[in-house]
PyMOL Python script that loads the backbone (N, CA, C, O; Angstrom):
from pymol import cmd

cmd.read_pdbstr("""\
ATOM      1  N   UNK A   1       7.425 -22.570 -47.944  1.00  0.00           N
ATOM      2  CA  UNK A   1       8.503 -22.797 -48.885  1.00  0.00           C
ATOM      3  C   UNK A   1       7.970 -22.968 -50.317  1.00  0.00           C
ATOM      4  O   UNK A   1       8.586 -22.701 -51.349  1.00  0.00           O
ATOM      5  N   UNK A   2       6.795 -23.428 -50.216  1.00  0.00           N
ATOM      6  CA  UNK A   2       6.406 -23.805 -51.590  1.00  0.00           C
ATOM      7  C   UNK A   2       5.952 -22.629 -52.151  1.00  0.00           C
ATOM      8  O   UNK A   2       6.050 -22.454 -53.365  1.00  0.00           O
ATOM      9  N   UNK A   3       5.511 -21.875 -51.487  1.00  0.00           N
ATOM     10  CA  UNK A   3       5.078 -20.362 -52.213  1.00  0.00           C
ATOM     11  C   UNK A   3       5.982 -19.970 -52.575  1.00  0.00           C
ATOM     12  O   UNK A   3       6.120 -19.902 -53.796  1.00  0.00           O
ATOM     13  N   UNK A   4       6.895 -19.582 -51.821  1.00  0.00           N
ATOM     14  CA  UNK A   4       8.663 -18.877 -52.520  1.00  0.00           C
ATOM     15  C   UNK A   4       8.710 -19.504 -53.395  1.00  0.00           C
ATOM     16  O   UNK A   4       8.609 -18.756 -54.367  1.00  0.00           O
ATOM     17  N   UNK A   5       8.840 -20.816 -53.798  1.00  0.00           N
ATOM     18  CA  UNK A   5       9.164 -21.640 -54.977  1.00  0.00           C
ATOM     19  C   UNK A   5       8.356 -20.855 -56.434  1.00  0.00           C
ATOM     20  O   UNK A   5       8.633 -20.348 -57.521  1.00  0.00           O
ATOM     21  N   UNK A   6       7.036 -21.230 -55.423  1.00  0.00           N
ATOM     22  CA  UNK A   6       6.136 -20.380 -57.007  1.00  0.00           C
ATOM     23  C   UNK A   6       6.545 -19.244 -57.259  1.00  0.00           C
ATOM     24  O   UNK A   6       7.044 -19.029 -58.364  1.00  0.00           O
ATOM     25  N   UNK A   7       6.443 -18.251 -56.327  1.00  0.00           N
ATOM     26  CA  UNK A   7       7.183 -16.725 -56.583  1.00  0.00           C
ATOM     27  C   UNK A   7       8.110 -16.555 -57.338  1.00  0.00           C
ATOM     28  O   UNK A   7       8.075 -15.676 -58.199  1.00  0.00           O
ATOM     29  N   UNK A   8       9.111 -17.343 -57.174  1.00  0.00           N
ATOM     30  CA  UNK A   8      10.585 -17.390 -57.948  1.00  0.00           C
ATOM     31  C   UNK A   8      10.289 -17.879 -59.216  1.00  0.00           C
ATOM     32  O   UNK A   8      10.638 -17.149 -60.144  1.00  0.00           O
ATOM     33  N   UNK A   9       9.658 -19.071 -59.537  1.00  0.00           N
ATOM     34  CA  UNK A   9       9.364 -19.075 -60.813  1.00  0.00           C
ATOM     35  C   UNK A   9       8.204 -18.355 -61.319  1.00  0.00           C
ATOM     36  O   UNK A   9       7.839 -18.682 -62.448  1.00  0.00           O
ATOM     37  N   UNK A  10       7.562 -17.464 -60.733  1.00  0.00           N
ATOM     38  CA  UNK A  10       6.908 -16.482 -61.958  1.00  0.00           C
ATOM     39  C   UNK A  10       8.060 -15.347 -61.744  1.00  0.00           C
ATOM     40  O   UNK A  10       8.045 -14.364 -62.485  1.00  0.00           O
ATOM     41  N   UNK A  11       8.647 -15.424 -61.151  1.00  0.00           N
ATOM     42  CA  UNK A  11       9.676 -14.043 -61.451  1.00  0.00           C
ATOM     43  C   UNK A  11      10.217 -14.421 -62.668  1.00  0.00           C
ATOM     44  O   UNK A  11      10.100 -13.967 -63.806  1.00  0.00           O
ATOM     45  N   UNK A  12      11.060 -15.686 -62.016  1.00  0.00           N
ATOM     46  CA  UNK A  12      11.763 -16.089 -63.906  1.00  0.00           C
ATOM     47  C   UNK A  12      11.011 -15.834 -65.245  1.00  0.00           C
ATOM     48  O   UNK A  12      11.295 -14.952 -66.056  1.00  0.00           O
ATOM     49  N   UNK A  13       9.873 -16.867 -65.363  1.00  0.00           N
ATOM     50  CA  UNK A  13       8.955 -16.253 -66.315  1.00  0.00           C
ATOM     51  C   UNK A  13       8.753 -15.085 -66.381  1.00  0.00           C
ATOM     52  O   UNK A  13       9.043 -14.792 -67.541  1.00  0.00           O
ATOM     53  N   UNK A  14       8.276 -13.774 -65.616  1.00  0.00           N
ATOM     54  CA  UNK A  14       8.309 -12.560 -65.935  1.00  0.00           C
ATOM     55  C   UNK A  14       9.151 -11.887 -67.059  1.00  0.00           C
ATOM     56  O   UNK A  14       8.973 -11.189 -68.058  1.00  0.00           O
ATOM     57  N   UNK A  15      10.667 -12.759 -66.012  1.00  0.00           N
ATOM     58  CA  UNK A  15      11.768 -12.338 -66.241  1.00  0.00           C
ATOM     59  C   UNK A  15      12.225 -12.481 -68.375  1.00  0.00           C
ATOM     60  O   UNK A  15      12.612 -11.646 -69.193  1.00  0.00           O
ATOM     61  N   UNK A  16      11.947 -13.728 -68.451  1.00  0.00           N
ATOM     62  CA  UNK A  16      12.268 -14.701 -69.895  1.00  0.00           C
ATOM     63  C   UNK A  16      10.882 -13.954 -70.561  1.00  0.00           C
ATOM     64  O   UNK A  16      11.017 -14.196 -71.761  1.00  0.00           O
ATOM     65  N   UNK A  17       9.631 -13.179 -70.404  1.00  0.00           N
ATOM     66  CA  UNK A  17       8.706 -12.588 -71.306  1.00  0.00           C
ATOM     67  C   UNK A  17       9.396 -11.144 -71.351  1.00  0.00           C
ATOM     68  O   UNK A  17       9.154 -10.556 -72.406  1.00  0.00           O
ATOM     69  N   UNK A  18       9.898 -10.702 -70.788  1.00  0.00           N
ATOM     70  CA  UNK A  18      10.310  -9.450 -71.101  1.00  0.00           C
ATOM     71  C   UNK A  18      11.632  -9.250 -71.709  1.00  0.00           C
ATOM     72  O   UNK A  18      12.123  -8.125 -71.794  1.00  0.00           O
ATOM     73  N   UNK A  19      12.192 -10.253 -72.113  1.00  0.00           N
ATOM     74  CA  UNK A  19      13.144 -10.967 -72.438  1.00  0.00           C
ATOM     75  C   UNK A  19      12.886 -10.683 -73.818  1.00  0.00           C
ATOM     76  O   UNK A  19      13.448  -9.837 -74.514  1.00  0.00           O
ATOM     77  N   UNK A  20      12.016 -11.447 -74.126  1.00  0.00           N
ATOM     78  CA  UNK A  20      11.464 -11.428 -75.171  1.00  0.00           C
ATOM     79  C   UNK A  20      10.734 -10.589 -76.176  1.00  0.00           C
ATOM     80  O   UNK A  20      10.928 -10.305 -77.358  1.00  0.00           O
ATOM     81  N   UNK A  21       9.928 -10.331 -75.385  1.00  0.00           N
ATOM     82  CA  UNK A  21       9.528  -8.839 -75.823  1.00  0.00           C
ATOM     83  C   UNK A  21      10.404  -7.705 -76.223  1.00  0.00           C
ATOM     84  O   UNK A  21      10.153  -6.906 -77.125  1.00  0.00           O
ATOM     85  N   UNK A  22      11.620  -7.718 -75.342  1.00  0.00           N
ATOM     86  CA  UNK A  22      12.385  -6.729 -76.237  1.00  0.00           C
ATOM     87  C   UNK A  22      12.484  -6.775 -77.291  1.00  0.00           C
ATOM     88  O   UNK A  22      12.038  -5.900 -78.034  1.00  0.00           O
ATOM     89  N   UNK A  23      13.353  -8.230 -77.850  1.00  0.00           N
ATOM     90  CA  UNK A  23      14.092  -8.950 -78.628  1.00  0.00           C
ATOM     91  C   UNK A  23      13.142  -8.688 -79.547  1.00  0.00           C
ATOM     92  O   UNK A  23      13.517  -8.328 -80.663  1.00  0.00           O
ATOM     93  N   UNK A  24      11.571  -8.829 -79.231  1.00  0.00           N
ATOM     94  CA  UNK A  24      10.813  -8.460 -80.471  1.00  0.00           C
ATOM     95  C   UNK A  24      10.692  -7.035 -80.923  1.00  0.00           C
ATOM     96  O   UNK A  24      10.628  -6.588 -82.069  1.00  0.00           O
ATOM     97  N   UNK A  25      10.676  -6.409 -79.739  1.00  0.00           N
ATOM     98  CA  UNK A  25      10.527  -4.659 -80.050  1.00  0.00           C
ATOM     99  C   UNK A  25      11.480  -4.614 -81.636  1.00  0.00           C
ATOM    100  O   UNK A  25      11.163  -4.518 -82.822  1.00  0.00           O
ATOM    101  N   UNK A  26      12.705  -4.736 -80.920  1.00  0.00           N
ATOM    102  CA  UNK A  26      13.997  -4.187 -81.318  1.00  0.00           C
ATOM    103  C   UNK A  26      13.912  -4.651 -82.645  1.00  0.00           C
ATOM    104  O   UNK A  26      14.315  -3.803 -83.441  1.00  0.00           O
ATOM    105  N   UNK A  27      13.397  -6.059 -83.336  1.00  0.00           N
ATOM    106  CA  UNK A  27      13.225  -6.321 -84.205  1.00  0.00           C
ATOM    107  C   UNK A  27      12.676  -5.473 -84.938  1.00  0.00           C
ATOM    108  O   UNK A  27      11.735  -4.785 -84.542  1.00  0.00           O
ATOM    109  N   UNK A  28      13.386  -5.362 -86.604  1.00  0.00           N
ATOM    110  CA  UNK A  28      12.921  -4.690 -87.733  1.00  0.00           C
ATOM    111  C   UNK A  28      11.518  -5.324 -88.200  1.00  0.00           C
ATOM    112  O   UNK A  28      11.472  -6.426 -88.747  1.00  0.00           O
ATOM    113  N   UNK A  29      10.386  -4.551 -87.945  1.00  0.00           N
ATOM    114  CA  UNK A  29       9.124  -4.804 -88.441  1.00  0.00           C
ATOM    115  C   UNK A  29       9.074  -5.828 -87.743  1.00  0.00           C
ATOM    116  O   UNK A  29       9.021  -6.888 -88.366  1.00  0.00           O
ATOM    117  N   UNK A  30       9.074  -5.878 -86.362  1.00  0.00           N
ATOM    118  CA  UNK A  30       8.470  -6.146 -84.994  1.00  0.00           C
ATOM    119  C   UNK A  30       7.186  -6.691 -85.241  1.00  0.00           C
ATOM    120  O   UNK A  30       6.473  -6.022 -85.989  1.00  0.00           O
ATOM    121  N   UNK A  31       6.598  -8.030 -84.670  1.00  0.00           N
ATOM    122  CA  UNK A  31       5.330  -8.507 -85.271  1.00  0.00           C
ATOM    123  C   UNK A  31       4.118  -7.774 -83.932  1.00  0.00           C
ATOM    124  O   UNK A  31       4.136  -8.242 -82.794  1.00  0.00           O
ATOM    125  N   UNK A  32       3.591  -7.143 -84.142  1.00  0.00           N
ATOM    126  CA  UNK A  32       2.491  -6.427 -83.046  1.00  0.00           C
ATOM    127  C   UNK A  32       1.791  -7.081 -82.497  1.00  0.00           C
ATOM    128  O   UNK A  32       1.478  -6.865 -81.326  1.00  0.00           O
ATOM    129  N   UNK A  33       1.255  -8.271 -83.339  1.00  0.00           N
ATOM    130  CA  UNK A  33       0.379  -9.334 -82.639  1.00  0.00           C
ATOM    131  C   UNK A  33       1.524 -10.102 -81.904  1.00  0.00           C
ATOM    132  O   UNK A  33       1.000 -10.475 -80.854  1.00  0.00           O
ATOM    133  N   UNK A  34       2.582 -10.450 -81.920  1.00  0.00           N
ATOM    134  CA  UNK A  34       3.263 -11.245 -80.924  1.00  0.00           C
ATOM    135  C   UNK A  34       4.039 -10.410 -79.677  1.00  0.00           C
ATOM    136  O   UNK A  34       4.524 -10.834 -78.628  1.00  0.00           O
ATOM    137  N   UNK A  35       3.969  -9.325 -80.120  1.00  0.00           N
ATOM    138  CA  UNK A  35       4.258  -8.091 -79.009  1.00  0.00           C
ATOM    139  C   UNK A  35       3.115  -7.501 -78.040  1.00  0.00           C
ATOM    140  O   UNK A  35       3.390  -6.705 -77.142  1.00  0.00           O
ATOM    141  N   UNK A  36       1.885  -7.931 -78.282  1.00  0.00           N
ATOM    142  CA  UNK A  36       0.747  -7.759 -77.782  1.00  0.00           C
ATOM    143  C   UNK A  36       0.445  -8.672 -76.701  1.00  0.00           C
ATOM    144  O   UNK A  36       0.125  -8.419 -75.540  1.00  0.00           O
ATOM    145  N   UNK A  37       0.650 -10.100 -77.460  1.00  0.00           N
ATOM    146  CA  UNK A  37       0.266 -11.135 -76.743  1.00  0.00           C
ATOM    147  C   UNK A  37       1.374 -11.218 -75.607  1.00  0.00           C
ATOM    148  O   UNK A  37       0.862 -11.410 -74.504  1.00  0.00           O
ATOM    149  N   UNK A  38       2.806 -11.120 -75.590  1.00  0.00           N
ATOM    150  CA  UNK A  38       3.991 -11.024 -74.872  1.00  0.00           C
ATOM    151  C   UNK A  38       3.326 -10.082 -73.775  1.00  0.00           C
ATOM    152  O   UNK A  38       3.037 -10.535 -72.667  1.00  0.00           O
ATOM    153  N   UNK A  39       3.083  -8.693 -74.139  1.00  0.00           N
ATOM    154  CA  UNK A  39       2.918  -7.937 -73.008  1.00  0.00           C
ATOM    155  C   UNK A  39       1.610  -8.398 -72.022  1.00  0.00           C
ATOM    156  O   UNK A  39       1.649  -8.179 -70.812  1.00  0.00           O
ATOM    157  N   UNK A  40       0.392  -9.095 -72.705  1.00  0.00           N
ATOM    158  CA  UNK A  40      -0.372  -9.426 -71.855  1.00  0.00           C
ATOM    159  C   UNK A  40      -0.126 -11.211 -70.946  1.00  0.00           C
ATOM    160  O   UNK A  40      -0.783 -11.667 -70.010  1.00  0.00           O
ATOM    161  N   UNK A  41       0.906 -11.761 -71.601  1.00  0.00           N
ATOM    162  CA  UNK A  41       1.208 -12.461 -70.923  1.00  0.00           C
ATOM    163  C   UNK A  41       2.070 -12.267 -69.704  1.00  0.00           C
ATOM    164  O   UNK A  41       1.957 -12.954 -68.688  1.00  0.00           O
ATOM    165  N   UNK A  42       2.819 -11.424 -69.841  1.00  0.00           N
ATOM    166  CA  UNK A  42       3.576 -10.403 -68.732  1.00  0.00           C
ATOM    167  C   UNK A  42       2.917  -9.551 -67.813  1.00  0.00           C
ATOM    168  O   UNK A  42       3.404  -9.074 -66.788  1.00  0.00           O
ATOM    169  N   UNK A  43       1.718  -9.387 -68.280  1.00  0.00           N
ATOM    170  CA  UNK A  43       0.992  -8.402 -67.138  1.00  0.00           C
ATOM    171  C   UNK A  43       0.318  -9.391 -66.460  1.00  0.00           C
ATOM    172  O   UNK A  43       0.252  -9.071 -65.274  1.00  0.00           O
ATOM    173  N   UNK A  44      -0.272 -10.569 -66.701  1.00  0.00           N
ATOM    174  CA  UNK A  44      -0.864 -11.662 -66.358  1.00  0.00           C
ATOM    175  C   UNK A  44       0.128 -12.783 -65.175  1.00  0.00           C
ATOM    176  O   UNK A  44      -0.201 -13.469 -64.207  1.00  0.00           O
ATOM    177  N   UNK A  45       1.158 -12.569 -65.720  1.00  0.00           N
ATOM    178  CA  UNK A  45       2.222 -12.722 -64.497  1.00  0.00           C
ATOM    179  C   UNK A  45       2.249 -12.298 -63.294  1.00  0.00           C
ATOM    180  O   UNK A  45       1.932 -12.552 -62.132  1.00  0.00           O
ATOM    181  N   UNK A  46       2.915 -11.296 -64.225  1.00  0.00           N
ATOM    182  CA  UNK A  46       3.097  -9.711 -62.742  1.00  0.00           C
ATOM    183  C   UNK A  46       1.632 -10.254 -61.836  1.00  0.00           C
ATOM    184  O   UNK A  46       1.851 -11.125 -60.993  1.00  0.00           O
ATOM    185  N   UNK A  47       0.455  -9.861 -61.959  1.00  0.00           N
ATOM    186  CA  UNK A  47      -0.860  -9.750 -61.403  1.00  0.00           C
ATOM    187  C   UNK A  47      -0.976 -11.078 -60.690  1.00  0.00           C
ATOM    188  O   UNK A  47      -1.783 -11.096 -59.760  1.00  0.00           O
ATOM    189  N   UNK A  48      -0.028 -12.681 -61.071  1.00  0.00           N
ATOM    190  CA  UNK A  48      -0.165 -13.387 -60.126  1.00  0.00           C
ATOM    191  C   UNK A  48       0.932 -13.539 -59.074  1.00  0.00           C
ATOM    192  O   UNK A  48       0.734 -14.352 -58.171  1.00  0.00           O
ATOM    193  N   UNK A  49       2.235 -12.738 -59.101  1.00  0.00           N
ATOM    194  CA  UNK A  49       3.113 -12.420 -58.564  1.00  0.00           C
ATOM    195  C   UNK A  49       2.873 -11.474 -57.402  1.00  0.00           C
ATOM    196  O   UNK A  49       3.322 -11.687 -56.275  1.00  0.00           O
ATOM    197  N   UNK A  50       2.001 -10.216 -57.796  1.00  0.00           N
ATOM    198  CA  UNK A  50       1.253  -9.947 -56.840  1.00  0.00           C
ATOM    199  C   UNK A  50       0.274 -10.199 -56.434  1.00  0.00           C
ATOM    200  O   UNK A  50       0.098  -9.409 -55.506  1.00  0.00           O
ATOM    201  N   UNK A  51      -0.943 -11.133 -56.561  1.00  0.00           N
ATOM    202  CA  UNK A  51      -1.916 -11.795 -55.673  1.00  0.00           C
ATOM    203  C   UNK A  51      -1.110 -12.665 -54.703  1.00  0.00           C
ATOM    204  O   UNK A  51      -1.479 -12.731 -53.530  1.00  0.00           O
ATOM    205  N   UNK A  52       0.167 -13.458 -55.202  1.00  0.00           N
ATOM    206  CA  UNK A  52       0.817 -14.684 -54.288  1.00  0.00           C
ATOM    207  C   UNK A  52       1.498 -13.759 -52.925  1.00  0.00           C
ATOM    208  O   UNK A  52       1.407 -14.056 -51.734  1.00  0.00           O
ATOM    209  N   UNK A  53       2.179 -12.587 -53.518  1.00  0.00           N
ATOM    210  CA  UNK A  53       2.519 -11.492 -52.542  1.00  0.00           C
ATOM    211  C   UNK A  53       1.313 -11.162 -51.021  1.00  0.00           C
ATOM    212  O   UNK A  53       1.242 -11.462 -49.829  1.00  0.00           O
ATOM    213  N   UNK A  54       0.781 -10.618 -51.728  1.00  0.00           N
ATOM    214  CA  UNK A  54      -0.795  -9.814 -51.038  1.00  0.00           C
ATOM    215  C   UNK A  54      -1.023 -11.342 -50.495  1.00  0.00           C
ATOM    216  O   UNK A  54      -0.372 -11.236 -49.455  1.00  0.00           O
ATOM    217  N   UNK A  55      -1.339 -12.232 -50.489  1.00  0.00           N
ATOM    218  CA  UNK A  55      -2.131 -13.382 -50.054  1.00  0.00           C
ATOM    219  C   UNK A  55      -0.800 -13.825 -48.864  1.00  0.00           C
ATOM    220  O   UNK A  55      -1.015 -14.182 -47.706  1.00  0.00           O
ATOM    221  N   UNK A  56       0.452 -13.699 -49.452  1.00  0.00           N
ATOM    222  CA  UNK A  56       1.052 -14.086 -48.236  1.00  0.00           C
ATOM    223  C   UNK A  56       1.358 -13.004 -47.136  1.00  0.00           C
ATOM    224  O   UNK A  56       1.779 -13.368 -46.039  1.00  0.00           O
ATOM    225  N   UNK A  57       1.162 -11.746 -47.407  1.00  0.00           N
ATOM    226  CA  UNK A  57       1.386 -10.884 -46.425  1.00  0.00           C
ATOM    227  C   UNK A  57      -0.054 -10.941 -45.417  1.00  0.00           C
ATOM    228  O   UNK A  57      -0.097 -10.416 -44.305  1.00  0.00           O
ATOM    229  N   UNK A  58      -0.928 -11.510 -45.902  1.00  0.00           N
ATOM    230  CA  UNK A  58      -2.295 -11.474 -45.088  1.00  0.00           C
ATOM    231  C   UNK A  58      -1.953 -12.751 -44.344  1.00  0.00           C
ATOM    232  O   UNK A  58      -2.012 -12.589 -43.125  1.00  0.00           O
ATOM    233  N   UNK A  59      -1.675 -13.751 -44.656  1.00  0.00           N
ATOM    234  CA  UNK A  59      -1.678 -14.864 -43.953  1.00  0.00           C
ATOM    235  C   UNK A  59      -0.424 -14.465 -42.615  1.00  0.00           C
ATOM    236  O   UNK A  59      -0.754 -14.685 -41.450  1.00  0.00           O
ATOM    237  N   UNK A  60       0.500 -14.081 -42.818  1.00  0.00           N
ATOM    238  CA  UNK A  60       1.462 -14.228 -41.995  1.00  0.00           C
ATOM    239  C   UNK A  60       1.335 -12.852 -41.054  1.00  0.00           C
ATOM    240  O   UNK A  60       2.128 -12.659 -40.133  1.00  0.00           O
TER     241      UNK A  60
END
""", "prot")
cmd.dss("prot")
cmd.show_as("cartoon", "prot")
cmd.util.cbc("prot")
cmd.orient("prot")
C-alpha cells in the first residue's frame, strides 16, 4: 500500500511539473533556464516512477 501511495504522489508531481512547464513554454520570452530545470525535474520523476514500477513488478 505504501508503494501505491508513493506512485500516486510522483504521478501528481509529474503531473503539477508539466503543469508548469507549459505555463512556462507558452509564456512570452519563456525563461530557458527555468524550462530546463522543469524538464529535468520531470524526467527525474518519470525515472523514479519507473524504477518504483520495475521494482514492484519483480517483487510480486
Amino acid at each position: 500500500m505504501a508503494l501505491e501511495n508513493r506512485i500516486d504522489s510522483l504521478k501528481k508531481q509529474h503531473a503539477r511539473l508539466d503543469q508548469m512547464l507549459r505555463a512556462e513554454e507558452a509564456r512570452a520570452g519563456g525563461d530557458e533556464i527555468a524550462i530546463h530545470r522543469l524538464k529535468q525535474q520531470k524526467l527525474a520523476v518519470k525515472d523514479q516512477i519507473e524504477f518504483l514500477l520495475h521494482g514492484a513488478r519483480e517483487a510480486a
